[in-house]
C-alpha positions as CSV (number, residue, x, y, z in Angstrom):
1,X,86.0,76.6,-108.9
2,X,89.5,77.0,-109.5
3,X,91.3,79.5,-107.4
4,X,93.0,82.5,-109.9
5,X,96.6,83.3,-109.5
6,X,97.6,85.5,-106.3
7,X,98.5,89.2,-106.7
8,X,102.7,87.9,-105.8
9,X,105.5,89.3,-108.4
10,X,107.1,86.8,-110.5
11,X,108.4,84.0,-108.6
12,X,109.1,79.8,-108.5
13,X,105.5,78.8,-107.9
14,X,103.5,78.3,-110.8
15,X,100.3,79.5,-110.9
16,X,98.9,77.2,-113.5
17,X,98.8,75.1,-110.0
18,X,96.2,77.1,-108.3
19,X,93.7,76.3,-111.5
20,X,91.9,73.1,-112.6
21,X,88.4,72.4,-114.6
22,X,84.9,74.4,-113.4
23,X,83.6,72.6,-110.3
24,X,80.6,70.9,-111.1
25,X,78.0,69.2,-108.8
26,X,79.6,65.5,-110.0
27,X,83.3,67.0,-109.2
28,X,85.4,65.4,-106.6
29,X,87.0,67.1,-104.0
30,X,90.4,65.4,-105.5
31,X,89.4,67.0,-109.3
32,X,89.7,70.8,-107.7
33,X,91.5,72.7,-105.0
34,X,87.7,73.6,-104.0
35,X,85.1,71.2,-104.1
36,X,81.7,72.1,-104.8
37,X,80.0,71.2,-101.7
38,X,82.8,73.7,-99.9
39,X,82.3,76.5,-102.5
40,X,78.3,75.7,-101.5
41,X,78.2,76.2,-97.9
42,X,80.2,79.4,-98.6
43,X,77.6,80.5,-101.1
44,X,74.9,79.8,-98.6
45,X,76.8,82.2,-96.0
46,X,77.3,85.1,-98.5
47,X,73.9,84.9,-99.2
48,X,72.6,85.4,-95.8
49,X,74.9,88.4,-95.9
50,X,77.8,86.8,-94.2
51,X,81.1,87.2,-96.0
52,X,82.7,83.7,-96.0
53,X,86.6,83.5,-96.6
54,X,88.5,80.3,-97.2
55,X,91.6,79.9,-94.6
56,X,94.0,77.3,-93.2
57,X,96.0,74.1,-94.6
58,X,93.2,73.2,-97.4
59,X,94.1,76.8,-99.2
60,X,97.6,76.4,-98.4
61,X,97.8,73.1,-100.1
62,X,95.9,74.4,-103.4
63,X,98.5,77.2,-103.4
64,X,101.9,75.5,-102.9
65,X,101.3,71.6,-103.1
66,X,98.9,69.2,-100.9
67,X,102.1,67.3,-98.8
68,X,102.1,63.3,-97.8
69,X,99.5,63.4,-95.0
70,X,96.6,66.2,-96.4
71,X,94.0,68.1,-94.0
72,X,91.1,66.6,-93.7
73,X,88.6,70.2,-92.9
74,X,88.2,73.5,-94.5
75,X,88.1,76.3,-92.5
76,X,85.9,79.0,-93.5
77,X,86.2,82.4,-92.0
78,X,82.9,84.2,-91.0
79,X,82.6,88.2,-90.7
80,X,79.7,87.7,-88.3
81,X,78.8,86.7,-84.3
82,X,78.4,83.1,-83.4
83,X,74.4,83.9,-83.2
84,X,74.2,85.0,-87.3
85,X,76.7,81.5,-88.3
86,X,73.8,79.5,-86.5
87,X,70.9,80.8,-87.5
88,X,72.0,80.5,-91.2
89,X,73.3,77.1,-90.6
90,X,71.1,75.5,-87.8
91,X,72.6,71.8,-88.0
92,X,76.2,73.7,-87.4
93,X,77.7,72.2,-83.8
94,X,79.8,74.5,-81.7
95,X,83.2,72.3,-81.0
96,X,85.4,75.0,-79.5
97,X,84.7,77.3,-76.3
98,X,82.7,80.8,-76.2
99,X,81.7,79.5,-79.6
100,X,85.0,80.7,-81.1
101,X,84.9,77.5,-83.7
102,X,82.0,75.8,-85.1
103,X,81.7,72.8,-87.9
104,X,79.6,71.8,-90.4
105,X,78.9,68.9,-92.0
106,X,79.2,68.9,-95.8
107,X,79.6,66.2,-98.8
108,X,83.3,67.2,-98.9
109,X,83.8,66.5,-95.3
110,X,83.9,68.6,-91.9
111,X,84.2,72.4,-92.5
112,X,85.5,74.4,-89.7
113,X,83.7,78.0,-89.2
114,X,85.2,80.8,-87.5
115,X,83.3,83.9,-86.6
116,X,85.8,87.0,-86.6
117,X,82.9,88.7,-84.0
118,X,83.4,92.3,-84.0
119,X,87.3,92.0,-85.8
120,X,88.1,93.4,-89.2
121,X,89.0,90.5,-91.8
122,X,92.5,91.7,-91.7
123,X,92.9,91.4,-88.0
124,X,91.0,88.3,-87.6
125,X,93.7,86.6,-90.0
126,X,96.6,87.6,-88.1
127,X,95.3,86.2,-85.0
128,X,96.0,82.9,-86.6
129,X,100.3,83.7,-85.2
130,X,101.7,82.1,-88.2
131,X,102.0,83.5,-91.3
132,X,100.7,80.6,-93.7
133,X,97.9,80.4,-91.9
134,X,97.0,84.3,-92.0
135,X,95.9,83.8,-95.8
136,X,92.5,84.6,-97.0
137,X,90.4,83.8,-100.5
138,X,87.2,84.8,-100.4
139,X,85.0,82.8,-103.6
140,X,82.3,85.5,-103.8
141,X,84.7,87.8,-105.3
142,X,87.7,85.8,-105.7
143,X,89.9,88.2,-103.6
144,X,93.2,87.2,-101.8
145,X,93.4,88.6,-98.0
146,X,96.2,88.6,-95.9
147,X,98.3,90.7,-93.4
148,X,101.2,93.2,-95.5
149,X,103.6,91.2,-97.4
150,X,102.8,88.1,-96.5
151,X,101.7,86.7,-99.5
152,X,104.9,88.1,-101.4
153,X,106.7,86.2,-98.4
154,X,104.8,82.9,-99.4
155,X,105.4,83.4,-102.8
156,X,109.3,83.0,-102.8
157,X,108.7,80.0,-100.3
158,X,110.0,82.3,-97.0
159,X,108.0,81.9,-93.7
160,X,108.4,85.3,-92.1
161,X,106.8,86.5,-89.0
162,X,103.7,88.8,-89.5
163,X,104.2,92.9,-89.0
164,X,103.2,94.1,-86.3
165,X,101.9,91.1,-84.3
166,X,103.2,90.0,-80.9
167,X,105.8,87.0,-81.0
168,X,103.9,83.8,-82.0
169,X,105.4,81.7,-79.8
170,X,104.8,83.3,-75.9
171,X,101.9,81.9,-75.3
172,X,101.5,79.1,-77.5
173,X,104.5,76.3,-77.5
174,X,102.6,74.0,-79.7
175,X,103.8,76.6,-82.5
176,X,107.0,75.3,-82.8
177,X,105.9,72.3,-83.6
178,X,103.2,74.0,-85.7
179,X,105.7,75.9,-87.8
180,X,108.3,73.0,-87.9
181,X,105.6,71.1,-89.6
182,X,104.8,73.9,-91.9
183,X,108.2,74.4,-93.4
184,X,109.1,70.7,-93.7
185,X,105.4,70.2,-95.9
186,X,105.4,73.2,-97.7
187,X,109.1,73.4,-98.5
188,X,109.4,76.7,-96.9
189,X,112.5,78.4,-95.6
190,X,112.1,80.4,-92.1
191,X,113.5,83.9,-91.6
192,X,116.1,84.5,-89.1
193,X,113.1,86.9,-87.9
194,X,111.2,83.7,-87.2
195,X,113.7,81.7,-85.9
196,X,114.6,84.7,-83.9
197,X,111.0,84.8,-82.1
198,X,111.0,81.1,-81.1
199,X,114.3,81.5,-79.6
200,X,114.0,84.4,-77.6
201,X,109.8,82.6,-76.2
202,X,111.8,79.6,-75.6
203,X,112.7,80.1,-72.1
204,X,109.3,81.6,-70.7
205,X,107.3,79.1,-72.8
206,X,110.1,75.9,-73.0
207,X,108.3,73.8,-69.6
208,X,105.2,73.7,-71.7
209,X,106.3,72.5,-74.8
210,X,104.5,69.4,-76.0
211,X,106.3,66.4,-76.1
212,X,105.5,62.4,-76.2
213,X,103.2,61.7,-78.7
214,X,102.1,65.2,-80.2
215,X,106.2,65.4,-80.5
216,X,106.5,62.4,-82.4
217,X,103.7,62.7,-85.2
218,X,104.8,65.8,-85.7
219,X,108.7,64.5,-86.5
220,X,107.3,61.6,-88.2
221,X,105.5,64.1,-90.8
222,X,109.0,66.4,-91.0
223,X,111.4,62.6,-91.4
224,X,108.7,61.6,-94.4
225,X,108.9,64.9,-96.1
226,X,110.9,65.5,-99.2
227,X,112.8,68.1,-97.3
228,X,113.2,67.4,-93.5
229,X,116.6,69.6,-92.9
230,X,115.2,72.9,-93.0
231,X,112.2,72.1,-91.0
232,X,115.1,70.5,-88.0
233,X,117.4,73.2,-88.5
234,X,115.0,75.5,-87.1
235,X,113.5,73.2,-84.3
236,X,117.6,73.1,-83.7
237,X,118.3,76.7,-84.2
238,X,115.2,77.3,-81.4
239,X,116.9,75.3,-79.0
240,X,113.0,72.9,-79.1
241,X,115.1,70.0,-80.4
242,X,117.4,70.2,-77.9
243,X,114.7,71.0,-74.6
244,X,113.2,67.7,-76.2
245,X,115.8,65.4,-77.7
246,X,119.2,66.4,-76.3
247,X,122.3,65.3,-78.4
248,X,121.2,65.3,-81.2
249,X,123.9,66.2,-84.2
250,X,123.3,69.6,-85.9
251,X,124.0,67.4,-89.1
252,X,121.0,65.0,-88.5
253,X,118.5,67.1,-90.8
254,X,121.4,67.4,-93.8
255,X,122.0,63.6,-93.8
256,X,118.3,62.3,-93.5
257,X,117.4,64.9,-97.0
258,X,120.5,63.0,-98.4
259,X,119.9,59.7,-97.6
260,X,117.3,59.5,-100.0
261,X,114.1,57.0,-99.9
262,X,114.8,54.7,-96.7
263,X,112.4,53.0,-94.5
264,X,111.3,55.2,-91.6
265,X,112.6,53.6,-88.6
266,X,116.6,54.3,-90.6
267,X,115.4,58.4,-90.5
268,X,114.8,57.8,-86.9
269,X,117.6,56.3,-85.8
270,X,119.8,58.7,-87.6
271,X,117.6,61.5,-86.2
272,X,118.2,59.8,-82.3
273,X,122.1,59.4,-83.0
274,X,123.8,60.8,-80.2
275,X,121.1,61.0,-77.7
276,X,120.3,58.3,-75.0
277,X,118.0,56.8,-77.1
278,X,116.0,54.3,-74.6
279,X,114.9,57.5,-72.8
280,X,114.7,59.1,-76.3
281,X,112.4,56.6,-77.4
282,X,110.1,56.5,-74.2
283,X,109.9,60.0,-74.0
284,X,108.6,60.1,-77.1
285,X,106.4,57.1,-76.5
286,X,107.4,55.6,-79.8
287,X,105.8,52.6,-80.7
288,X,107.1,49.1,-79.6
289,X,107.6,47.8,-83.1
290,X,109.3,50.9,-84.2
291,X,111.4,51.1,-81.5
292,X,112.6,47.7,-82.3
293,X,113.5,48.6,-85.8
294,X,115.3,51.9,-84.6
295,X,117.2,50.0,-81.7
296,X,118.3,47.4,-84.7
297,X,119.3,50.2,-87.3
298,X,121.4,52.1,-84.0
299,X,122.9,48.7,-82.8
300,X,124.4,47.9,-86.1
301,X,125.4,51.5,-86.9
302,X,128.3,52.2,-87.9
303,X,129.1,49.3,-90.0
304,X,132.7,49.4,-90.5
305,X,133.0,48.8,-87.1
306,X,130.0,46.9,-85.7
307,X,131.2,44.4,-88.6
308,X,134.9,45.0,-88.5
309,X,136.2,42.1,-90.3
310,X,133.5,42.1,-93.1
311,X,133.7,38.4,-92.3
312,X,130.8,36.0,-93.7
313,X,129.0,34.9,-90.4
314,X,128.6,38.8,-89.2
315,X,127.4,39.6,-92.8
316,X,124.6,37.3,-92.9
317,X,123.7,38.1,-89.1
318,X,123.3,41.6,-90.1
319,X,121.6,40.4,-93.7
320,X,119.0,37.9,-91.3
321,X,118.2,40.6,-88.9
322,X,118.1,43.8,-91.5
323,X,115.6,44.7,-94.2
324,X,117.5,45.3,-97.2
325,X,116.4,48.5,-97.6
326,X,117.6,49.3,-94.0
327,X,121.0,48.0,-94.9
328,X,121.6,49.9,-97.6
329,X,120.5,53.0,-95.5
330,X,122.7,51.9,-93.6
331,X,125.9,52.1,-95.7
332,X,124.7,55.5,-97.3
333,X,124.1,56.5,-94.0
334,X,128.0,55.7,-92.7
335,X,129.2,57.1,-96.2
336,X,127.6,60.8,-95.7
337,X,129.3,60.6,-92.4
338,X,132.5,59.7,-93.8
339,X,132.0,62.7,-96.6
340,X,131.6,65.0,-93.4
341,X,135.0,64.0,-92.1
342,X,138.2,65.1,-92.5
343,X,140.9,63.7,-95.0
344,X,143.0,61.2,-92.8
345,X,144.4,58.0,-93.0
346,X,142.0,56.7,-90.3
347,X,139.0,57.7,-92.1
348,X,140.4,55.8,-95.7
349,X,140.9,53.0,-93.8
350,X,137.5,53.1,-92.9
351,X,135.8,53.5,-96.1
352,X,138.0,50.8,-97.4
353,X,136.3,48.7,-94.6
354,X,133.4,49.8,-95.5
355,X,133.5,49.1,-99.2
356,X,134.3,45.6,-98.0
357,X,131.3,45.0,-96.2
358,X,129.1,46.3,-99.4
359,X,131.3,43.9,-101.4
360,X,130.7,41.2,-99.3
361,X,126.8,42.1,-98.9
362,X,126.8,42.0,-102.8
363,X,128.4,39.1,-103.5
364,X,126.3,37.0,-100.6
365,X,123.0,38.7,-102.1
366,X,124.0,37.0,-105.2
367,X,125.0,33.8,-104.1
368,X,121.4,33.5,-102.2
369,X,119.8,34.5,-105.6
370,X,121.8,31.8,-107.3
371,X,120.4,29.4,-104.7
372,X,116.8,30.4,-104.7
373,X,116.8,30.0,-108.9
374,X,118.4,26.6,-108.7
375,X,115.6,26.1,-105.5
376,X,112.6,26.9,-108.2
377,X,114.1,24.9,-111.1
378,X,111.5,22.3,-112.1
379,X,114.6,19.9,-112.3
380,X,116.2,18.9,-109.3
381,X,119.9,17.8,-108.1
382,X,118.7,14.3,-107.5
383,X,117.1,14.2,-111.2
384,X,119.9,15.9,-112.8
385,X,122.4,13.2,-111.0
386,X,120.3,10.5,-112.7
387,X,120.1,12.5,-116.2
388,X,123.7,12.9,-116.2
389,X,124.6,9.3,-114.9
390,X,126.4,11.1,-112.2
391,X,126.7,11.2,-108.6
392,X,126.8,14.6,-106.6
393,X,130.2,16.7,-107.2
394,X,130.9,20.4,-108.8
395,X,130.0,19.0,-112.1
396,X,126.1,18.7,-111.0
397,X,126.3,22.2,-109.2
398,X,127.6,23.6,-112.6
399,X,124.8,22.2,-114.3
400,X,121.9,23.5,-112.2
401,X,124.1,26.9,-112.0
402,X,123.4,26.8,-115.7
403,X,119.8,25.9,-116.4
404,X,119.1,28.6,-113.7
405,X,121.0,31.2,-115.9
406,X,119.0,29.8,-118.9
407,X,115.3,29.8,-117.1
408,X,116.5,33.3,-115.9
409,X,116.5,34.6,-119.3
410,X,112.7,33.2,-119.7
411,X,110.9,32.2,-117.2
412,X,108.9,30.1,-119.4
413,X,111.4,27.8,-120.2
414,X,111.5,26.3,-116.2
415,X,109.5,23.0,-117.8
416,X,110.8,19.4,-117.2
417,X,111.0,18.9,-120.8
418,X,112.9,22.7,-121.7
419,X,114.9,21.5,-119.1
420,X,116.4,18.2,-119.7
421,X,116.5,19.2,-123.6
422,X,119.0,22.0,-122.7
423,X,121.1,19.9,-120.0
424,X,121.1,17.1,-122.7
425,X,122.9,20.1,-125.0
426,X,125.0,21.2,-122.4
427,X,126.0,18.3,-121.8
428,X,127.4,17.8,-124.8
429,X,128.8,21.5,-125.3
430,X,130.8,21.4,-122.3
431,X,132.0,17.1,-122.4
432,X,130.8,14.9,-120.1
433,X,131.2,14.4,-116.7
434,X,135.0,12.2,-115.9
435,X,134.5,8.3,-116.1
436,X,134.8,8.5,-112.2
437,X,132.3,11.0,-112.0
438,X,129.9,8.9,-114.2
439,X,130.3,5.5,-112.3
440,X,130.0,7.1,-109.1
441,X,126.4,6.0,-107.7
442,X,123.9,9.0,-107.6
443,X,123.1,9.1,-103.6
């Protein structure tokens, strides 16, 4: 069933994304933002007279985009007592206490049902703290339901508190992490309002705020999403960041947006720059491997000084021990930096070093391609010594530089016979080897 377009004034969500083809009982749960089997279990609730009102990250994502890492459950919010859900779904399990949650099993994976009890629908929305999460679609009637403004709100992308609710955050620290998530994977930008709340619940609730683990998946979702800075900013502008991660630079969040696609341990280790990162990374309880690759990416960071010189042995250290896609993260990363710092002779000098080492990394990247075409010709030095009647000297490095050039351009020409063909033309092209070079012995 596609989901119509909400009752929002005009604004930069299009709401041709909220549609898709009928569901049908062969549709996938990928082909529509609601999949039959969902749609069915709230067709079998309406029709024991319980109203049944789609809620939670599943709606959000057929609304404003499904981010990298989708929910898994629907929640389904139930106008009726805990007693009514099971007797109309009997195989239903309770999984949360005083029966305030219970699941069902369906096709299209776990649903999640919430009784409202004796609550209004209205009410029982708000109770979710967090404004995303206080929106409503009911399929019987396809009608939107959510607390004053909120949907407007949504609409232009701006996470705002909900009216008249108590602050979201006393109470409930895992919110910060909660809403952090939200704005990063739902490109939404939080209201001073918001950012308001979570710093004034911050010191009653800041003891209790999550951190190893639960801390880091949640920054691992914010570094891999396309938009990571405003999501930081407000774990920064909360003073979370800080309770959790002291030091870090208020710029973090602006460089890891603009550093583009880069392997994750890079956003890490630009995220951790400035704190003590071997505490940083055990407090988090960051994965050995990982932490291996961000202790790398840190311990060669900032290159215009770690390789100060730009001399060949410390570039092809850092080429041995750095992905290439970590190094260049690495000199965009120093770059933004740079951008960030004031016009002085010091900081020329150091993006002229700088543009030395990416010179140097260039032209060493190229001289092991060089070597691995000449390693894959299907003529060697020793046979191209014999072929030429010479014995091993620039001359023969010329010549395999050039068949590599010439299988380069097709690959299918790397035969023996294509081969000694175009050395035999080459060859003659270019002269022959000197009369020393010819009655040297081949070795």
């Amino acid at each position: 069933m596609p989901i119509p377009p909400l009752p929002a004034p005009p604004h930069p969500i299009d709401p041709g994304a909220l549609s898709s083809p009928e569901s049908s009982p062969e549709s996938s749960p990928e082909s529509s933002p609601i999949s039959s089997p969902v749609l069915a279990l709230c067709d079998r609730l309406e029709d024991a007279g319980i109203a049944a009102v789609l809620q939670g990250e599943r709606l959000l994502e057929a609304w404003l985009g499904a981010p990298a890492v989708p929910s898994r459950a629907w929640s389904v919010v139930c106008l009726a007592q805990p007693e009514a859900l099971l007797r109309a779904l009997p195989a239903a399990v309770v999984t949360a206490a005083c029966a305030a949650r219970l699941t069902q099993a369906t096709p299209a994976g776990p649903g999640d049902l919430i009784p409202a009890g004796p609550r209004d629908l209205e009410s029982t929305l708000a109770a979710f703290g967090l404004a995303p999460l206080a929106i409503g679609f009911r399929p019987r009637d396809a009608s939107w339901h959510a607390p004053e403004g909120i949907v407007e709100a949504l609409a232009l992308r701006r996470f705002d508190r909900i009216p008249d609710r108590p602050n979201p955050f006393h109470g409930a620290p895992r919110r910060y992490w909660l809403t952090a998530r939200l704005i990063a994977e739902y490109d939404l930008e939080p209201t001073a309002a918001l950012v308001g709340d979570a710093r004034t619940a911050l010191p009653e609730v800041g003891t209790r705020l999550p951190e190893g683990a639960p801390a880091r998946r949640v920054l691992a979702r914010i570094l891999a999403s396309a938009r990571p800075a405003p999501a930081l900013a407000f774990l920064q502008e909360s003073g979370a960041l800080e309770l959790v991660l002291p030091g870090i630079d208020a710029r973090a969040g602006a460089r890891i947006s603009a550093l583009g696609e880069v392997p994750e341990a890079l956003r890490w280790a630009v995220l951790l720059r400035g704190t003590a990162t071997a505490r940083a990374l055990a407090r988090l309880r960051m994965p050995p491997a990982l932490a291996r690759r961000i202790g790398r990416a840190l311990e060669f960071h900032p290159l215009d000084r770690t390789l100060d010189g730009a001399r060949d042995p410390q570039l092809r250290r850092a080429l041995t021990r750095l992905a290439p896609e970590e190094l260049d993260g690495l000199i965009r990363w120093r770059g933004l930096e740079l951008d960030d710092a004031s016009a002085t002779g010091d900081v020329q000098r150091e993006r002229d070093r700088l543009a030395k080492i990416e010179s140097g990394i260039a032209r060493l990247r190229s001289q092991a391609s060089s070597q691995e075409s000449v390693r894959a010709l299907a003529l060697g030095g020793a046979e191209v010594m014999q072929l030429l009647a010479a014995g091993p000297g620039p001359w023969i490095g010329r010549a395999l530089a050039h068949l590599a050039r010439f299988v380069a351009a097709d690959p299918a020409r790397n035969t023996p016979e294509r081969l000694i063909v175009e050395l035999r033309e080459w060859q003659a092209a270019d002269g022959a080897p000197s009369e020393r070079a010819k009655n040297r012995p081949p070795s």
